[in-house]
C-alpha positions in Angstrom: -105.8 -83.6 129.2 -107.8 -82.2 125.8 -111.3 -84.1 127.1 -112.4 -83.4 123.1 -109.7 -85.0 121.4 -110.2 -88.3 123.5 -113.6 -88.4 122.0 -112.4 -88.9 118.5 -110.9 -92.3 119.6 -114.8 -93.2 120.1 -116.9 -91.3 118.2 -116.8 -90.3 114.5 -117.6 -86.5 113.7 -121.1 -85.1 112.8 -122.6 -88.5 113.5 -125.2 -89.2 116.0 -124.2 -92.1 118.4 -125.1 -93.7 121.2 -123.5 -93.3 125.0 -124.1 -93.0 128.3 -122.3 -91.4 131.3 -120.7 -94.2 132.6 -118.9 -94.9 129.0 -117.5 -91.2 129.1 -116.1 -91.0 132.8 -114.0 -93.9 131.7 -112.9 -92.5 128.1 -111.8 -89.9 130.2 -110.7 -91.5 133.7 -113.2 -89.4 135.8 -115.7 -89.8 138.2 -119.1 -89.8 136.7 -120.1 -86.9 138.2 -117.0 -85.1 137.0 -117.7 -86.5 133.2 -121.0 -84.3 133.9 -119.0 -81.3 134.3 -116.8 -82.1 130.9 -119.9 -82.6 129.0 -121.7 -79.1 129.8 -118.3 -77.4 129.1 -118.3 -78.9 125.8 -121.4 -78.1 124.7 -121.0 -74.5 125.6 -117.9 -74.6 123.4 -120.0 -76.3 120.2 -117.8 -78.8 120.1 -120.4 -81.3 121.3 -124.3 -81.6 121.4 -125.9 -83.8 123.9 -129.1 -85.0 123.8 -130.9 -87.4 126.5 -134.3 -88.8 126.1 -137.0 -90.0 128.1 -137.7 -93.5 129.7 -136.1 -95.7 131.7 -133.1 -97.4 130.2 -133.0 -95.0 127.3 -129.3 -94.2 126.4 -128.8 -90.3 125.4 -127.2 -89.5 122.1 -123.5 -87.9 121.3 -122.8 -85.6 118.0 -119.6 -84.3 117.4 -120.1 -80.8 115.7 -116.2 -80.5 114.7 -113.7 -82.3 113.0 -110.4 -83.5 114.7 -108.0 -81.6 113.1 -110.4 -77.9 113.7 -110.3 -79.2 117.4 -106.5 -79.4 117.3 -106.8 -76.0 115.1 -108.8 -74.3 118.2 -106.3 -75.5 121.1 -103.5 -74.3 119.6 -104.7 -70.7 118.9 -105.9 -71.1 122.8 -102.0 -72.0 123.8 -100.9 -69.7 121.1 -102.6 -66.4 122.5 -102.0 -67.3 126.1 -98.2 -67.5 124.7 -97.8 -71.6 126.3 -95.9 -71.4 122.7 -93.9 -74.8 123.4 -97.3 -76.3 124.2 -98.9 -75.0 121.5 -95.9 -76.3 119.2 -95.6 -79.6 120.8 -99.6 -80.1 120.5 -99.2 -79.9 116.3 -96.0 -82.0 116.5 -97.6 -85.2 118.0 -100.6 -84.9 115.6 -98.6 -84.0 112.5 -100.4 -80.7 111.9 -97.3 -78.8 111.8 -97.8 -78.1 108.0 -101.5 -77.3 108.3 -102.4 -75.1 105.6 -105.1 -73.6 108.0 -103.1 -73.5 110.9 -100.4 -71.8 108.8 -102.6 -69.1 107.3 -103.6 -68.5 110.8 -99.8 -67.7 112.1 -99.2 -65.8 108.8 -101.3 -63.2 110.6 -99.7 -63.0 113.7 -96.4 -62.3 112.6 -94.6 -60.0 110.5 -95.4 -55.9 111.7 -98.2 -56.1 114.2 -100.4 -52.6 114.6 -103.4 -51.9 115.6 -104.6 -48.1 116.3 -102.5 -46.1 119.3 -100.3 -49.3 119.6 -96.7 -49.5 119.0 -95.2 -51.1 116.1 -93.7 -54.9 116.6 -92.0 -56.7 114.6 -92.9 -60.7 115.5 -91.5 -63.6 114.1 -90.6 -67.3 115.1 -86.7 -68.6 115.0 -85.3 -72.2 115.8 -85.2 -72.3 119.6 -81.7 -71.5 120.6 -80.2 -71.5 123.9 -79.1 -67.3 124.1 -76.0 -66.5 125.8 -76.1 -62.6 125.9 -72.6 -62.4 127.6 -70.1 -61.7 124.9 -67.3 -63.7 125.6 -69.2 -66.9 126.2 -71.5 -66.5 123.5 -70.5 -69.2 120.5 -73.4 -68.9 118.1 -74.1 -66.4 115.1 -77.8 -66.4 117.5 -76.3 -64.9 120.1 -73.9 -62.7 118.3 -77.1 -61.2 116.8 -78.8 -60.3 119.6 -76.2 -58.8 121.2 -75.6 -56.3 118.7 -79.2 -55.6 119.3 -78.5 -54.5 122.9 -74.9 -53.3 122.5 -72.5 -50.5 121.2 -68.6 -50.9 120.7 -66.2 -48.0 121.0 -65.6 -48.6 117.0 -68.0 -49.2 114.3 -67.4 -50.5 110.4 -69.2 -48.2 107.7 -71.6 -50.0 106.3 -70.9 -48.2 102.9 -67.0 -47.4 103.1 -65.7 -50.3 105.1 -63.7 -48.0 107.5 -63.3 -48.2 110.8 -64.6 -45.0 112.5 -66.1 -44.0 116.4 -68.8 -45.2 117.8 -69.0 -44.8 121.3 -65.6 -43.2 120.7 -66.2 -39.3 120.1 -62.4 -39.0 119.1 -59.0 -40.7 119.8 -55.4 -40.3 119.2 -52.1 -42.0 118.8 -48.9 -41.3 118.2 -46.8 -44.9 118.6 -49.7 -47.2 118.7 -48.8 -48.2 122.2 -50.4 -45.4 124.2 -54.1 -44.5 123.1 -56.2 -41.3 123.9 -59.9 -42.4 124.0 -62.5 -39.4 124.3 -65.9 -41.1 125.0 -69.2 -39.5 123.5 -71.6 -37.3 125.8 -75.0 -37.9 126.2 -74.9 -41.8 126.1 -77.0 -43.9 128.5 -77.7 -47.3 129.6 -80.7 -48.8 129.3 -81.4 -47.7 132.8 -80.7 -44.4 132.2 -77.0 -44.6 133.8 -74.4 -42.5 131.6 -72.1 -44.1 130.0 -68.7 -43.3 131.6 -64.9 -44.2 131.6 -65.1 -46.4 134.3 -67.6 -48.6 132.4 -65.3 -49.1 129.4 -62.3 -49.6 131.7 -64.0 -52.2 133.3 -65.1 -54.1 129.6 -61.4 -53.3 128.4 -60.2 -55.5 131.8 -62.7 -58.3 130.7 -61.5 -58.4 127.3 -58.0 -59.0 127.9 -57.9 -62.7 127.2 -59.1 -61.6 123.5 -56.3 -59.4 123.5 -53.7 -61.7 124.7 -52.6 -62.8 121.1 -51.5 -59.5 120.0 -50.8 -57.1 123.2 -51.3 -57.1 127.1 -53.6 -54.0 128.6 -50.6 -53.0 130.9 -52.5 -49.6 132.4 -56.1 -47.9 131.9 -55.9 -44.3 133.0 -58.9 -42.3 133.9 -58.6 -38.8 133.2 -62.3 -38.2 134.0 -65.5 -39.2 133.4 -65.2 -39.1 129.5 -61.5 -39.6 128.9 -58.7 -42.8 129.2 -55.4 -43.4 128.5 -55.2 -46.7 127.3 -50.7 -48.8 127.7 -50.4 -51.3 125.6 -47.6 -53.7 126.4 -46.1 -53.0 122.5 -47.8 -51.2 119.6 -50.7 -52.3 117.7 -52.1 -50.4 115.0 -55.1 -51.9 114.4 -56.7 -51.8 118.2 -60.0 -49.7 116.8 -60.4 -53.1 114.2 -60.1 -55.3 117.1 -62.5 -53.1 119.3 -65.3 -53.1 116.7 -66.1 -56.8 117.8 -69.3 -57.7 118.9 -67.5 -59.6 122.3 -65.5 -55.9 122.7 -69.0 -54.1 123.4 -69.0 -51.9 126.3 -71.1 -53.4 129.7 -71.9 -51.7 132.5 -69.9 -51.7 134.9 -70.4 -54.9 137.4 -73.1 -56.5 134.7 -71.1 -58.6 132.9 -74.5 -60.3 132.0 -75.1 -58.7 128.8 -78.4 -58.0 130.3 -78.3 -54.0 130.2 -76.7 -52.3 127.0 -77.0 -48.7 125.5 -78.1 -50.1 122.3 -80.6 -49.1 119.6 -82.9 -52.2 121.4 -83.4 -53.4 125.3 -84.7 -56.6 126.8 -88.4 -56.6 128.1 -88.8 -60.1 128.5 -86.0 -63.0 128.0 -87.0 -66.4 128.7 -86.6 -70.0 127.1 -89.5 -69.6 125.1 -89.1 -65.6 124.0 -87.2 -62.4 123.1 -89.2 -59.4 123.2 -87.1 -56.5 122.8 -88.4 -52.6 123.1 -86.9 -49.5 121.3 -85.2 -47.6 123.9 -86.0 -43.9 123.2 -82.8 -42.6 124.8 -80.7 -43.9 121.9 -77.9 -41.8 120.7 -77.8 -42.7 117.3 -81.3 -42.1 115.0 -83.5 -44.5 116.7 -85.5 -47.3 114.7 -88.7 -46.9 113.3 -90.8 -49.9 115.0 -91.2 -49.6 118.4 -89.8 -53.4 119.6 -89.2 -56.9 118.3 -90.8 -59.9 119.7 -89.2 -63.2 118.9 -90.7 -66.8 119.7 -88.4 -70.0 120.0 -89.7 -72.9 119.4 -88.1 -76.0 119.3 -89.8 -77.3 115.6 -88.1 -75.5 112.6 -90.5 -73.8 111.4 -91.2 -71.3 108.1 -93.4 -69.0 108.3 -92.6 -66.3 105.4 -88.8 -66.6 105.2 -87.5 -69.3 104.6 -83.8 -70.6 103.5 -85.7 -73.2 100.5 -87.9 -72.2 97.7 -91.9 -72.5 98.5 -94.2 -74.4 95.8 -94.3 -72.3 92.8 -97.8 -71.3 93.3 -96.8 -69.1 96.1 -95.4 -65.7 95.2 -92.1 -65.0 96.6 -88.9 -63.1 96.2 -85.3 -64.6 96.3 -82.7 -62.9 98.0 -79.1 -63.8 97.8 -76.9 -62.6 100.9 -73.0 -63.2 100.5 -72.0 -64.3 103.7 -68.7 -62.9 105.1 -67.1 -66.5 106.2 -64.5 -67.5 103.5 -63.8 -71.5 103.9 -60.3 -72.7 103.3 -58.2 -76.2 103.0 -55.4 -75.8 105.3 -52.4 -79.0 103.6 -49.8 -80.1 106.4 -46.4 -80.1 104.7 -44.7 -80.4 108.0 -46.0 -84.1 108.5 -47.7 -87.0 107.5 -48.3 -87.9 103.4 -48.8 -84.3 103.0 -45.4 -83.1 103.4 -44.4 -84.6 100.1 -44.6 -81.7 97.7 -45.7 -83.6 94.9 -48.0 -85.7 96.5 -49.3 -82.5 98.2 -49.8 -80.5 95.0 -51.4 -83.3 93.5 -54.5 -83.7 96.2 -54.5 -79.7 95.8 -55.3 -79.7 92.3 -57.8 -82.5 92.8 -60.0 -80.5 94.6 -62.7 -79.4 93.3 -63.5 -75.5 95.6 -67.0 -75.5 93.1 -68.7 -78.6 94.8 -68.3 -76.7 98.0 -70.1 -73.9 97.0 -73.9 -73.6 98.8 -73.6 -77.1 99.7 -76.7 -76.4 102.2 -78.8 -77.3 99.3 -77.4 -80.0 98.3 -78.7 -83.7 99.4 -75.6 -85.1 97.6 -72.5 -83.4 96.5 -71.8 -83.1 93.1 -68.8 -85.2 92.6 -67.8 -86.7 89.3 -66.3 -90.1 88.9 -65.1 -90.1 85.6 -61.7 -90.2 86.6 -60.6 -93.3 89.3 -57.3 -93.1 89.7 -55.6 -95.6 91.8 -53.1 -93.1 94.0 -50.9 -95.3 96.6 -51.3 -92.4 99.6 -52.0 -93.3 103.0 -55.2 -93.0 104.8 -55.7 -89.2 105.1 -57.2 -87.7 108.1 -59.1 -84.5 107.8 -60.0 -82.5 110.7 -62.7 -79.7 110.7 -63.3 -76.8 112.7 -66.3 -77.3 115.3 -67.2 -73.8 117.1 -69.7 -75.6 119.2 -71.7 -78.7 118.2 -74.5 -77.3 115.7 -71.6 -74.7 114.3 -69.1 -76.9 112.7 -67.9 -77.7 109.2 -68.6 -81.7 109.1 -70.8 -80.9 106.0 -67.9 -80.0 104.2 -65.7 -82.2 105.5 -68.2 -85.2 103.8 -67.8 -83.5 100.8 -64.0 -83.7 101.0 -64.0 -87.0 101.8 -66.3 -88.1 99.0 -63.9 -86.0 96.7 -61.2 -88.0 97.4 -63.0 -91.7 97.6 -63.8 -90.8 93.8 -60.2 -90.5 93.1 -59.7 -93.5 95.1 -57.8 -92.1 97.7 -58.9 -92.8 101.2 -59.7 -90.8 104.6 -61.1 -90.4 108.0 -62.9 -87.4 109.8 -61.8 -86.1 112.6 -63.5 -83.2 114.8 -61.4 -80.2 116.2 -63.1 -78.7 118.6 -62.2 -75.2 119.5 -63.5 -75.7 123.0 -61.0 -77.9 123.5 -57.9 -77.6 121.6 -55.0 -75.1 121.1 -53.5 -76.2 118.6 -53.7 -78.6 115.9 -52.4 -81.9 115.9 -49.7 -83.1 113.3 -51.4 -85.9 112.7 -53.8 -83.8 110.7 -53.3 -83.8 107.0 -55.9 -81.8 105.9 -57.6 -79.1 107.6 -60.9 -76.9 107.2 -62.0 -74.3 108.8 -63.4 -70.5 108.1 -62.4 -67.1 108.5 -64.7 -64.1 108.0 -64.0 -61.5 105.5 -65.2 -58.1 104.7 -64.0 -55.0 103.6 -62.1 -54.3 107.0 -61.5 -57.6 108.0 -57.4 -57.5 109.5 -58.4 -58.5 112.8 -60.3 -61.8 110.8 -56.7 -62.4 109.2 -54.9 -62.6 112.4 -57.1 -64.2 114.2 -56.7 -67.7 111.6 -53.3 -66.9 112.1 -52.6 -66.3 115.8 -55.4 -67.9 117.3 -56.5 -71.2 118.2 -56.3 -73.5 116.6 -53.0 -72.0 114.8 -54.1 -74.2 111.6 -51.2 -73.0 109.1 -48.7 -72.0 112.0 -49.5 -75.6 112.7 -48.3 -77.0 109.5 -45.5 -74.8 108.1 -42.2 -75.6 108.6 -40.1 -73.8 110.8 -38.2 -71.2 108.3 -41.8 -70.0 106.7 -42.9 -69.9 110.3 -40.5 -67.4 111.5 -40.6 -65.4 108.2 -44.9 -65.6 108.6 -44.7 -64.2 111.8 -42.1 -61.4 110.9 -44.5 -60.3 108.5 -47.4 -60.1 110.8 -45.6 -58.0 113.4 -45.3 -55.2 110.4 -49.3 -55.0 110.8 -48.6 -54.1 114.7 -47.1 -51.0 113.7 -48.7 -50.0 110.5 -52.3 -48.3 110.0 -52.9 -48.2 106.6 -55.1 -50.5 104.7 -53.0 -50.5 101.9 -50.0 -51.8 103.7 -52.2 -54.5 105.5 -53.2 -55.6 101.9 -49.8 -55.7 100.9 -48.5 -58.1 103.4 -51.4 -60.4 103.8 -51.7 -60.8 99.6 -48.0 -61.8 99.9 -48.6 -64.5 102.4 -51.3 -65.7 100.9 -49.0 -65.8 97.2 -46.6 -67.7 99.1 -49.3 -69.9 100.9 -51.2 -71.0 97.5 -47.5 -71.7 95.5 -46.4 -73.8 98.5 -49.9 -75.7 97.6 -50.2 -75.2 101.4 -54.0 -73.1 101.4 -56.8 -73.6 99.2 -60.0 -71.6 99.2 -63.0 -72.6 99.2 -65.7 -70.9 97.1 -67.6 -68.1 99.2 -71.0 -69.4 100.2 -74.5 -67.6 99.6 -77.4 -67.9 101.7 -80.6 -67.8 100.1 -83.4 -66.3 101.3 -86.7 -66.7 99.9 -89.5 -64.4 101.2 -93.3 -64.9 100.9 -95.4 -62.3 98.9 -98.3 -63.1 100.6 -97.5 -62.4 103.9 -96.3 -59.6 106.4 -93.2 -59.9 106.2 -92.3 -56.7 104.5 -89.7 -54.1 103.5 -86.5 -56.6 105.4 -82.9 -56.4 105.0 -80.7 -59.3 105.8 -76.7 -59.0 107.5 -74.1 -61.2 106.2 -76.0 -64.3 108.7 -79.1 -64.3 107.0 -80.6 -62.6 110.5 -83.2 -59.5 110.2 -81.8 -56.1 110.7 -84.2 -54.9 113.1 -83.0 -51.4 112.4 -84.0 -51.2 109.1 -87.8 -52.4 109.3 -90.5 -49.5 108.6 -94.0 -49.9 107.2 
């Protein structure tokens, strides 16, 4: 219980008022003698100032020597620098102090690069609390994605720059039918706890991948030669098993941990709990090792900017914009194996009606920006559209509205209908209209397949049975070929025959904005395609 705070119910600030002990203990639900105590801890805080006087009868005399909201101000920092941070949060919530100028100027200072002489250099900011799976193959969120790269390495890596896949953990590897791989594993890699990283590790993280895997190949044998070598049997060739082994749920565990706990990444965990991240460089990194010395994120459950934000700030306050493509590519999946869809025309006509613009960084949008100039009065069924729901705050039921509201202003009329991936294998034919997201990139085969082959099968799901078989010809040349070029090739030509079939419709790539304070700490940042901080990249 804040005793000072209670006082404000009774007593109006810098004014001199009446009171006794008896009309305190029960503003406060004490003993009298215990109201005694309160009242000398206050006044050695200055919040109060107590006076009695003399005679019988004679009531002593109450000031107040702060205002409410500086009171609130106070037991925040207190919460806030003991690190109670939900506390803290929760205290600003119920008094709608949130958006405190003071209180905001306050935090500015305690975030961004923190360094004081012969300290190390931290990085702290707050993020939307987020429930952090570090496990890779039950993590669901971009959040925990993120964080795991943090800790992690994969056997293959993408250039930033080029695009290509190259090693990573991987000192050098060899094929000659795509079915039997030669891994040579780098020297001088260590866990977090100082362990080696050996073959027996990344046979034990190839074993747990193998459900990823089981859309393209199965792991038949893993062969260790020694301590730094494998021979990897796939059950038929794939070419592009580096692509599919630079994926952040691919990322090598020790062996026995599948906790994502312990990695031999640039970054390891000092502290992980509901309300905090902190992570520490670890100085045994094989690649060049970052320049701040550890990261220390705060969850809280309020969303809450402070510095970077994904909305402009007032125009008094300098800031920067920063645009960041993201790699997820939105598409229209039509059904023309079912359903009002699977009349050409009537299919090709709802295609063109589309507009891909309104869909375009429809985050800030309160409304989309649908014209209804043209009613037309179209005699098509109800249409049911189904969008893709990765987990319950990761799903595409924005866009879906806009859809909908697209195709009420041509007077046509339709239902929403979540697909969760949790749940489903494949789609249902009563679908008509289906949108989900794949993510692109200047490597991205394994992306490609993936909408294909996996779950929830959307156009596999919708074709008819002849382009099915000739779709799925054309992806088993990709099993057998390493060459960009020929990957190109064949996806471009699927993706021809897709559009002219009025079968797939893009949608326009979304941005994410970033704007970035001026004013504050929060300096020299780069952003990945998810709008997160590359830790990596920070310096002073």
């Amino acid at each position: 219980m804040h005793y000072e705070l209670e006082l404000f119910l009774f007593f109006s600030p810098h004014t001199r008022q009446k009171t006794c002990i008896e009309e305190l203990a029960q503003i406060w639900h004490c003993s009298n003698r215990y109201a005694k105590k309160i009242i000398q801890k206050l006044q050695q805080q200055n919040i109060i100032k107590w006076e009695t006087s003399r005679g019988r009868g004679k009531k002593p005399f109450l000031t107040l020597l702060t205002t409410k909201n500086d009171c609130i101000s106070e037991i925040f920092k207190s919460y806030w620098l003991k690190e109670k941070f939900d506390e803290a949060y929760t205290l600003l919530g119920e008094h709608q102090m949130l958006n405190d100028p003071t209180i905001q100027l306050w935090l500015q200072q305690q975030y961004g690069i923190q360094h004081k002489p012969n300290t190390d250099i931290v990085f702290r900011y707050p993020l939307y609390h987020a429930n952090l799976t570090l496990n890779p193959l039950l993590a669901d969120t971009n959040y925990d994605a993120h964080f795991i790269k943090q800790l992690h390495e994969t056997l293959f890596k993408e250039n930033e720059i080029t695009g290509e896949v190259e090693g990573n953990l991987v000192f050098h590897y060899e094929t000659n039918d795509h079915k039997n791989w030669r891994i040579i594993l780098r020297k001088g890699v260590f866990f977090h706890d100082l362990k080696p990283v050996l073959a027996s590790d990344v046979k034990d993280s190839l074993e747990r991948i193998k459900p990823i895997a089981k859309p393209y190949f199965d792991l038949e044998k893993i062969e260790i030669i020694h301590n730094y070598e494998l021979l990897l049997t796939l059950s038929k060739p794939f070419a592009v098993l580096p692509e599919l082994l630079t994926s952040f749920r691919t990322v090598i565990l020790q062996k026995g941990k599948p906790d994502g706990m312990i990695g031999c990444g640039p970054f390891m965990i000092k502290e992980h709990s509901k309300y905090r991240v902190q992570l520490k460089t670890f100085e045994r990194y094989f690649l060049p090792r970052p320049y701040i010395d550890g990261v220390d994120v705060l969850f809280s459950n309020k969303n809450i900017d402070l510095g970077i934000s994904y909305c402009p700030y007032p125009n008094h306050i300098d800031q920067k914009e920063i645009r960041v493509q993201n790699k997820e590519l939105d598409y229209i999946v039509f059904n023309n194996k079912s359903g009002p869809m699977q009349c050409p025309k009537m299919r090709r006509m709802v295609y063109d009606l589309i507009d891909d613009e309104a869909f375009s960084e429809f985050e800030k949008r309160e409304e989309a920006n649908i014209s209804n100039d043209l009613i037309l009065k179209i005699d098509i069924p109800m249409i049911t559209i189904g969008y893709q729901q990765v987990n319950i705050k990761t799903n595409h039921f924005e866009k879906a509205l806009i859809l909908k509201k697209q195709l009420a202003s041509y007077g046509i009329s339709s239902r929403l209908q979540c697909m969760d991936l949790q749940q489903i294998e494949i789609l249902d034919e009563a679908i008509d209209l289906y949108i989900g997201s794949m993510t692109t990139g200047k490597h991205n085969v394994i992306s490609i397949l993936n909408t294909f082959l996996t779950k929830p099968k959307a156009i596999l799901s919708f074709v008819n049975e002849e382009f099915k078989h000739k779709l799925l010809v054309n992806l088993q040349q990709i099993f057998t070929r390493q060459s960009r070029e020929a990957y190109e090739n064949i996806f471009k030509q699927i993706e021809n025959e897709l559009i002219e079939m009025h079968c797939l419709k893009f949608l326009t790539s979304k941005y994410y904005h970033l704007y970035i304070r001026e004013d504050v700490t929060y300096k020299n940042l780069e952003f990945d395609e998810h709008g997160f901080i590359k830790y990596q990249k920070i310096y002073v």
